[in-house]
Residue, then its C-alpha position, 0 to 999 in steps of 0.5 A: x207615777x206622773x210620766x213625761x215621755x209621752x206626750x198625751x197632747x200637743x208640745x206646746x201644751x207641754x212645754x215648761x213655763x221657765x218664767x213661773x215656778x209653783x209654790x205648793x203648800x202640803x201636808x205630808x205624813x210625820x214619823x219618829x222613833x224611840x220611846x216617847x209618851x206622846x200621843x197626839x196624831x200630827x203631819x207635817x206642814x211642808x212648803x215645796x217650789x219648783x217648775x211645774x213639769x206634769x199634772x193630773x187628777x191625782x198628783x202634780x210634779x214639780x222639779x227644782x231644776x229644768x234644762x231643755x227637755x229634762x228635769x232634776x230634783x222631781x216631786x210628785x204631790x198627790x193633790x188631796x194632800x195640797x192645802x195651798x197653791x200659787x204660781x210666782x212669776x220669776x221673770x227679771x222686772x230690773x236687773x240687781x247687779x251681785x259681785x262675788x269674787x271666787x277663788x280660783x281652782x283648776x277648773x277656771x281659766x287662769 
């Protein structure tokens, strides 16, 4: 397992870079069940996102949720399995104005 809490170098080589998330194509093993006359070995082609949160010579984390210093949603992907990997900047180039009107629950103020 990839660890986080302690450091190896300094902060700032650690800290998460919220402007990019990592778009890994990988493949990973394929199961089924039940009685089939199927007998060709397959994986499965997978497509994962998410902010880069630790990497070493073996597997990189990635998390699809990030606040300062923690992560959710972590995946660890052995590197011998990615077959495609890029970095996709997130930053705002114009702003896109969404309305969407919600209805009302206790938890809003009325």
């Amino acid at each position: 397992m990839i660890k986080t809490t302690k450091p190896t170098k300094s902060k700032k080589e650690n800290k998460v870079d919220i402007d990019s998330v990592e778009v890994i194509h990988w493949r990973d093993a394929l199961s089924d069940h039940g009685w089939s006359e199927t007998r060709e070995a397959e994986l499965a082609e997978v497509v994962s996102v998410g902010f880069l949160i630790a990497e070493n010579k073996k597997a990189v984390m990635i998390a699809t949720t990030w606040a300062e210093p923690e992560s959710n949603g972590r995946m660890n992907i052995p590197k011998g399995w990615i077959t495609k990997r890029y970095k996709v900047d997130i930053r705002e180039k114009e702003t896109v104005l969404t309305t969407m009107t919600l209805p009302k629950n206790s938890l809003q103020n009325s």
